[in-house]
C-alpha positions in Angstrom: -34.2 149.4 -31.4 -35.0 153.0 -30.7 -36.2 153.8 -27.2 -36.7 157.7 -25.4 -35.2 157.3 -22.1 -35.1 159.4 -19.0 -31.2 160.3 -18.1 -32.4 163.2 -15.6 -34.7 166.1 -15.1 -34.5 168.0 -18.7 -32.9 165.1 -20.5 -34.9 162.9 -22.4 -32.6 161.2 -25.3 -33.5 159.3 -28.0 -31.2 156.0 -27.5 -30.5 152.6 -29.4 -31.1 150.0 -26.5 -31.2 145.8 -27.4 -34.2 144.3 -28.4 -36.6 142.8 -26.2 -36.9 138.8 -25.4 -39.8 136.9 -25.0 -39.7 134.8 -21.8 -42.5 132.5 -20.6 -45.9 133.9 -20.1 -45.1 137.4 -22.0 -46.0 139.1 -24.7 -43.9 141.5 -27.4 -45.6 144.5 -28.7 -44.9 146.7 -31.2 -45.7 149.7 -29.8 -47.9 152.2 -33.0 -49.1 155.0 -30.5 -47.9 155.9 -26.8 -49.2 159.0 -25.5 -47.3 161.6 -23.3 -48.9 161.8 -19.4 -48.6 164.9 -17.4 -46.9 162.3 -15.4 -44.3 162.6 -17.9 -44.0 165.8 -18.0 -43.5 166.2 -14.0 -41.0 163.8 -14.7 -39.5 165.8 -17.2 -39.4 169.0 -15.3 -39.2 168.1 -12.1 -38.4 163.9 -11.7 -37.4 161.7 -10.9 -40.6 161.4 -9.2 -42.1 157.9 -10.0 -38.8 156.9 -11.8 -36.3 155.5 -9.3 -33.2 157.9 -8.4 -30.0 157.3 -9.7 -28.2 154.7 -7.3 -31.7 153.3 -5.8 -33.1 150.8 -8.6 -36.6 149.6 -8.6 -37.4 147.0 -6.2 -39.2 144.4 -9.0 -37.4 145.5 -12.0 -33.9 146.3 -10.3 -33.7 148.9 -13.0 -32.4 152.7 -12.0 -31.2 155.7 -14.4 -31.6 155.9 -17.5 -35.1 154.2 -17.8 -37.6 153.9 -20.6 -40.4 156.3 -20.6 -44.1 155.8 -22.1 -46.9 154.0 -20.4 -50.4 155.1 -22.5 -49.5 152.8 -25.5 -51.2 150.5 -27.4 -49.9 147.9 -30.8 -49.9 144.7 -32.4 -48.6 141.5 -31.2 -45.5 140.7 -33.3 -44.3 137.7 -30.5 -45.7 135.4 -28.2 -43.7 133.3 -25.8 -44.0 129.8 -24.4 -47.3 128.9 -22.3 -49.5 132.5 -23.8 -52.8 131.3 -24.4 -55.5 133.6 -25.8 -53.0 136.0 -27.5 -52.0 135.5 -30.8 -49.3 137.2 -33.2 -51.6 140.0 -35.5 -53.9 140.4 -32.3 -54.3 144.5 -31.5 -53.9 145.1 -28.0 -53.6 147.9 -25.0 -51.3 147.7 -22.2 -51.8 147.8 -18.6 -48.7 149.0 -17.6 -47.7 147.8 -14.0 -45.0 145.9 -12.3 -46.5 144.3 -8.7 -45.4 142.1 -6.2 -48.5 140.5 -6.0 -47.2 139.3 -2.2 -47.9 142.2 -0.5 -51.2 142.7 1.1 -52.8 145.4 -1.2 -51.9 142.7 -3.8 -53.4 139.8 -1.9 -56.4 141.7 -1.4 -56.8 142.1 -5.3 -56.3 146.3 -4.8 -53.1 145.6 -7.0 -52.5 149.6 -8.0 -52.0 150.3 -4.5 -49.0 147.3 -4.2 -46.6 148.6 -1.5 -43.7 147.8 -4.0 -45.6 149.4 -6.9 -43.6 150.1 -10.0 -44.8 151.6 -13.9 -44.0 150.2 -17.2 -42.6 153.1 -18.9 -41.4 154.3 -15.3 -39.4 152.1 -13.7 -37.3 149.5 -15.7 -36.3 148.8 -19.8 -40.2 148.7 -20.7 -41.7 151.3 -22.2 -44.4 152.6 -24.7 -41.6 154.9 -26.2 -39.7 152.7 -27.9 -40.2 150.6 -31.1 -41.4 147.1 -29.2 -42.2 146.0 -25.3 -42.6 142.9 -24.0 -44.8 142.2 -20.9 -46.6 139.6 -19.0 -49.5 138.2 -20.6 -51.3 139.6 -17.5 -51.2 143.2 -19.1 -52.5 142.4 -22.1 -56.1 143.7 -22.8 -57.2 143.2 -26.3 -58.8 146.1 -28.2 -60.2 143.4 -31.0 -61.5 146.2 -33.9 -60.3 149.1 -32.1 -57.6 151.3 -33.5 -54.8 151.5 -31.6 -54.9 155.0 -31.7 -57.7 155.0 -29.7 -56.3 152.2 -27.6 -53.8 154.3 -26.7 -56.1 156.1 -24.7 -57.6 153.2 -23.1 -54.9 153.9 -20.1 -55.9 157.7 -19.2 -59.9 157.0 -19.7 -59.3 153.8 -17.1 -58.0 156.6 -15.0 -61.3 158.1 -15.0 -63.2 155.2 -15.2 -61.3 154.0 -11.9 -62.0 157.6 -9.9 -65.9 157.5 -11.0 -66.2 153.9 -9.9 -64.8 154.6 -6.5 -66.6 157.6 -6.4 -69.9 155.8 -5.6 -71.9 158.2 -7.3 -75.8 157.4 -8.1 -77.5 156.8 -11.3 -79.2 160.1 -12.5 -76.5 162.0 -9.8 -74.9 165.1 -10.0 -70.8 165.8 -10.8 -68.4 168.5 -10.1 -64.9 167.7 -12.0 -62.3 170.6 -11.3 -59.9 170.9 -14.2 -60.5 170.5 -17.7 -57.0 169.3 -18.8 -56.6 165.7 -19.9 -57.8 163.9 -16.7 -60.4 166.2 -15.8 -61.9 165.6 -19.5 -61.7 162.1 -19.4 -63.2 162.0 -16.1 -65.8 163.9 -17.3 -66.9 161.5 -20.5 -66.4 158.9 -18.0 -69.0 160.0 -16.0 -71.7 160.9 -18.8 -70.6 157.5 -20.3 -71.6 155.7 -16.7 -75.0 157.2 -16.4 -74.0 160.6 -14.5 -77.4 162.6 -14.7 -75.5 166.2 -15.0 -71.7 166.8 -15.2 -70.3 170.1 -14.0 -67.0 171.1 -15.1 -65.2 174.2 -13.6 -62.3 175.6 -15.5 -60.9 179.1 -16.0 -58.5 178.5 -19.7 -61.4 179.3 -22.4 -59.4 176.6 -24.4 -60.2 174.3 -22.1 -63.8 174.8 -21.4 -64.2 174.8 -25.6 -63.1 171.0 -24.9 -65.6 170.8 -22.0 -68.7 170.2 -23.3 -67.9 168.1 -26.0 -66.1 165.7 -23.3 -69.4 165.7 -21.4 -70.1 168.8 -19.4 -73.5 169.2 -19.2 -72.2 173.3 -17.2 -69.2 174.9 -17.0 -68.1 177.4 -14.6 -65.3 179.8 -15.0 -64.3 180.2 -11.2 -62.7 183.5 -12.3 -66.2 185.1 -12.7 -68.3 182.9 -10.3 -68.2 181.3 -7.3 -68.0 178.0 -8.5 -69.5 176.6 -4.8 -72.3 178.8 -4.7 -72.8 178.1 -8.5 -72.9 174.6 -7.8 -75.5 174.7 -4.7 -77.3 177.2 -7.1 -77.5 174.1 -9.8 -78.5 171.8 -7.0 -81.5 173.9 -5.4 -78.6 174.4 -2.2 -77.7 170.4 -1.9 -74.4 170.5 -3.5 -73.0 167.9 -6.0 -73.3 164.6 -4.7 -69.3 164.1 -5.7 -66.5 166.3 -6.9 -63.1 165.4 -8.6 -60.2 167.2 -7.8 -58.0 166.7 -11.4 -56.2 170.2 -10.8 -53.5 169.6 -7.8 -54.0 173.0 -6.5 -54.9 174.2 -2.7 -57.9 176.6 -3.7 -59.4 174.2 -6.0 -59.4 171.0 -3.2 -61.1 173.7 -0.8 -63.6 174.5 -3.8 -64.1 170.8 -4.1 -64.7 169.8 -0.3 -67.5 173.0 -0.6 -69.3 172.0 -3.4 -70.3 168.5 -2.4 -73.7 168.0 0.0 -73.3 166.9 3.6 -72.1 163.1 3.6 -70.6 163.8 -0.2 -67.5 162.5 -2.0 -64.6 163.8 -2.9 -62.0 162.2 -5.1 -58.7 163.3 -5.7 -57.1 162.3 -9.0 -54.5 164.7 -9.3 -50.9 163.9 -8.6 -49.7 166.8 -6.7 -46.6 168.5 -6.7 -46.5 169.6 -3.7 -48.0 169.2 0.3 -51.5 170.3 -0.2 -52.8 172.5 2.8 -56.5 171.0 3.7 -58.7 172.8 6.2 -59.9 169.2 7.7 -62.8 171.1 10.0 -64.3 171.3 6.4 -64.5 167.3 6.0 -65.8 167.5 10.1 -68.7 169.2 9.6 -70.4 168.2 6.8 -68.6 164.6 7.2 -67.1 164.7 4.0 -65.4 161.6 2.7 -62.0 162.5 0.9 -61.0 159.9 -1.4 -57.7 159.2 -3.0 -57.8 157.3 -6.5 -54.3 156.0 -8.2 -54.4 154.9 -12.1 -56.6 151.5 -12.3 -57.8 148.2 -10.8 -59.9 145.9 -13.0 -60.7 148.7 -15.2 -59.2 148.4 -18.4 -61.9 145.8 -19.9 -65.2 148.2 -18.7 -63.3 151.2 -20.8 -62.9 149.2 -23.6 -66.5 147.8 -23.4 -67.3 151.9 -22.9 -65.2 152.7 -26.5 -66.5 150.0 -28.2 -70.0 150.8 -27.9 -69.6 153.9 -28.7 -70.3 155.5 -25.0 -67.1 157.7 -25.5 -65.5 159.1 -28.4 -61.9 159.4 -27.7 -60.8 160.6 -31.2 -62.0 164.0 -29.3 -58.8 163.4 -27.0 -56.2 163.1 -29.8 -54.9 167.0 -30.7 -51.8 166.0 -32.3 -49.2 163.2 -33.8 -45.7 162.7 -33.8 -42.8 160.6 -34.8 -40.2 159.5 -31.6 -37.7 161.9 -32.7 -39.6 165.0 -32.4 -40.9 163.8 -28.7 -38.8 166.2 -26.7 -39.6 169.2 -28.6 -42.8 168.3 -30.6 -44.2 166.6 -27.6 -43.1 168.0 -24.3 -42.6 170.9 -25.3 -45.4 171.7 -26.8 -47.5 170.4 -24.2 -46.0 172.1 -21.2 -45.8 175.4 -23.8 -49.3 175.2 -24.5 -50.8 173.0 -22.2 -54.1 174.9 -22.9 -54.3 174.0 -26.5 -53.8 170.3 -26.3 -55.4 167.7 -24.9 -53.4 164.1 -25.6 -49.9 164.5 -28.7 -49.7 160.7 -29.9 -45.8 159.4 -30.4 -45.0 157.1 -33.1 -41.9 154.9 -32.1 -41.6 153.2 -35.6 -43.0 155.2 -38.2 -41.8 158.8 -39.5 -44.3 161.4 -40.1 -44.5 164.8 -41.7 
């Protein structure tokens, strides 16, 4: 079958690999939509990051270079194996795409995304949502039921957000601040609103962006090129502050803009994946005892953002600004999203159909 795999920073290649088996208590899917991650694209540009080095495999998949990429995807079940119960051939589904240990003790205390020997389908091994079929463990399976599986293609980044606002702790009726209106920031944002957020602030410079904003569930936006964002915020919040902030940007100025914005005893959450050492001014979390918290993918949260989608609490299709067929990932896909990053949202990859 076809599969994209990562070779090396710059070389993604289109490769005919073998085709999957279905052991004991796994599922085959074939993959319809996988959607590119800025993870991805740090790959791309900069990796490997996540993806294991050439000449250290993974620890649970004992898989190094050339991996398959591809971990937003969603398909039908064409293949169950022996002792899979509640999953049947036909059956759409999403993927949760992890490999754990499920020893260690982030995995023994159930907080499984933070598993010491953590791993990615689509990352780290021969899986991946960029080729024509995957097979995982029945464990990752979440089914969509009447759910396109376009849209369950975005039931992975919206868990993202659904997992930062959760740990976030923020109240019924309270106030948000989300820095960064690119795919994360947005789906944290209708994340929010779709949880019973009271108002969501979003504060983003790229006017393309901020167009996507408000339909994602900004109830404000604020360019911080003309405004202060902090003091816009206290100005919002008759002085208070936003009860939390998301950081979804990765940048120094904009974690510094996020510790501000927040009242005394607030919440910050950091979604980004950063590419580099951030420099925090911690005095800032001293005094107004700020509590800085870190949020990795999801925990639990895939069935709660499929509950959100199918009850109409979030319209994805919003998300989707473009479609392509596997062969046109590199330049149709990557490309175009780290060329234009400000016009698209989420580019959808076809592994098994051609499209004009």
């Amino acid at each position: 079958m076809k599969a994209a795999r990562f070779h090396g920073p710059g070389d993604i290649r289109i490769d005919e690999v073998p085709d999957p088996r279905v052991g004991p208590g796994q599922v085959e899917v074939s993959v319809d939509w996988c959607g590119i991650c800025g993870t991805d694209l740090h790959e791309y540009l900069e990796g490997p990051i996540f993806i294991p080095p050439a000449g250290s495999p993974h620890a649970l998949t004992g898989v190094g270079l050339p991996v398959v990429m591809g971990h937003e995807f969603a398909g039908v079940v064409s293949a169950v194996g022996p002792g899979v119960t509640g999953i049947a051939e036909g059956d759409r589904v999403a993927v949760e795409p992890y490999h754990v240990c499920g020893k260690c003790a982030a995995c023994q205390a159930g907080r499984y995304n933070i598993c010491r020997n953590l791993g990615f389908i689509g990352l780290s091994g021969n899986e991946g949502g960029f080729a024509e079929r995957c097979v995982v463990d029945q464990r990752w399976i979440h089914q969509l039921g009447d759910l396109p599986t376009d849209i369950g293609a975005l039931v992975e980044p919206l868990a993202v957000g659904y997992h930062a606002v959760r740990l976030s702790g923020i109240p019924e009726g309270g106030t948000a601040a989300v820095y960064g209106a690119g795919p994360i920031g947005l789906v944290t944002a209708a994340a929010l609103k779709a949880r019973g957020a009271g108002r969501v602030i979003v504060v983003e410079p790229a006017a393309a962006r901020k167009a996507k904003a408000g339909p994602a569930g900004a109830d404000v936006i604020i360019d911080p090129t003309t405004d202060d964002a902090t003091e816009a915020i206290r100005d919002l919040t008759e002085g208070a502050g936003a009860d939390v902030a998301f950081e979804c940007a990765g940048i120094d100025a904009v974690l510094a803009s996020a510790i501000s914005s927040v009242r005394p005893g607030g919440t910050v959450v950091n979604v980004a994946i950063w590419g580099h050492v951030p420099r925090v001014t911690v005095n800032d979390l001293v005094m107004s005892e700020i509590n800085l918290v870190g949020s990795l993918a999801y925990c639990g949260d895939h069935a709660g953002t499929i509950a959100l989608l199918r009850e109409g609490k979030v319209d994805a299709s919003q998300f989707i600004t473009g479609r392509i067929a596997l062969d046109d990932l590199v330049d149709g896909g990557f490309r175009e999203l780290i060329d234009n990053k400000e016009d698209n949202v989420k580019i959808l990859v076809s592994p098994r159909e051609r499209l004009a």
